[in-house]
C-alpha positions as a Markdown table, in Angstrom:
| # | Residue | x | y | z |
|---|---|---|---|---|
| 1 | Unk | -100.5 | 162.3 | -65.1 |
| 2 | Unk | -97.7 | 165.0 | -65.6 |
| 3 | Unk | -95.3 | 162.3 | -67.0 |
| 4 | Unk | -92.9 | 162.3 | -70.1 |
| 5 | Unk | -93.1 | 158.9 | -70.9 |
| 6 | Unk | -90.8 | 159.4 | -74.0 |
| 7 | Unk | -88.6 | 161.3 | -72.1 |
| 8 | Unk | -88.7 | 158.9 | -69.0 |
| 9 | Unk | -88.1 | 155.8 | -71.9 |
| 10 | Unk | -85.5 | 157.9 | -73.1 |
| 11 | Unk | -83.3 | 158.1 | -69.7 |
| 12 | Unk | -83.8 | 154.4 | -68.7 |
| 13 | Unk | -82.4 | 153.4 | -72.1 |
| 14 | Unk | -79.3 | 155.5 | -71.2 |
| 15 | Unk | -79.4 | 154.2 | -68.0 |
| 16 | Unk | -79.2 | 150.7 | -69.1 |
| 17 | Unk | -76.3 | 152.0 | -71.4 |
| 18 | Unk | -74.0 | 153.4 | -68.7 |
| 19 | Unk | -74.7 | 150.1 | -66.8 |
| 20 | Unk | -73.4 | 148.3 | -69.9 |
| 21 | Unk | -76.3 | 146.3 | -71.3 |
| 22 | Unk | -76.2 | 145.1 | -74.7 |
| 23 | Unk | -79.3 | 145.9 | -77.5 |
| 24 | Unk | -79.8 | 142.2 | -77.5 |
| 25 | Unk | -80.4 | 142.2 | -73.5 |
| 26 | Unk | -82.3 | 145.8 | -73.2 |
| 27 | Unk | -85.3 | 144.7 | -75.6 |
| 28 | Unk | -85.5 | 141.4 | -73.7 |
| 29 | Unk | -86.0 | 143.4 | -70.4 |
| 30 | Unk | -88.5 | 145.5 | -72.3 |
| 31 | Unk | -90.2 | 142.4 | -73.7 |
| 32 | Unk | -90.4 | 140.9 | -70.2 |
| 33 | Unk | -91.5 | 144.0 | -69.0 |
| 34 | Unk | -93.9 | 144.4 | -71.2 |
| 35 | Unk | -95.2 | 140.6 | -70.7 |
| 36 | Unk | -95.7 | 141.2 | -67.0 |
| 37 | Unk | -97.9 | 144.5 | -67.3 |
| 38 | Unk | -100.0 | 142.5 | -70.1 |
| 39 | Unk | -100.5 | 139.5 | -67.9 |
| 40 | Unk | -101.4 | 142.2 | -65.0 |
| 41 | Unk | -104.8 | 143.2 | -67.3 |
| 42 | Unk | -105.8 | 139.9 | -67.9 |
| 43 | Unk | -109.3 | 138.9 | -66.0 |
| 44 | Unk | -109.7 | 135.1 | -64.6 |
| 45 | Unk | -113.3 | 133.4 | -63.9 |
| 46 | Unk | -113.4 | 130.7 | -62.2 |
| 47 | Unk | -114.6 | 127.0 | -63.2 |
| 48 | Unk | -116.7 | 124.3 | -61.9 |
| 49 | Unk | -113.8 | 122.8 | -59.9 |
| 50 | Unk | -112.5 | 125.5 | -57.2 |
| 51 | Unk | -108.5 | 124.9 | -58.6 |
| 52 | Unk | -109.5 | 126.0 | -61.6 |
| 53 | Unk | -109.4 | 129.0 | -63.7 |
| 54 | Unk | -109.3 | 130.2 | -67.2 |
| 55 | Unk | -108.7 | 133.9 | -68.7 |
| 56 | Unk | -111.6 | 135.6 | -69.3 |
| 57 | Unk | -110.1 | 138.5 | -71.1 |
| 58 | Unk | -107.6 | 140.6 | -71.8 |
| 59 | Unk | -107.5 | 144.6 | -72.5 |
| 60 | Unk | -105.6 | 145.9 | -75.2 |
């Protein structure tokens, strides 16, 4: 896809330096981030009652 993503991971880290985020708070964003593009590849199916779903799988 043409992108850097090294380079791209480098400037957001400086990014959230200059806006004055601490270590601590920066790995929670990327651990939250991280979380939410995980739960974006999980697969649901449904069961018997309609309300109802459980994960089916998840990629790795």
């Amino acid at each position: 896809d043409g992108v850097d993503d090294a380079e791209e991971m480098r400037i957001t880290d400086e990014a959230f330096d200059t806006l004055g985020f601490t270590t601590e708070e920066k790995n929670s964003m990327y651990k939250c981030t991280a979380a939410i593009m995980h739960f974006g590849n999980s697969q649901w199916k449904q069961r018997p009652r309609e309300e109802q779903a459980e994960a089916e799988t998840t990629e790795d």
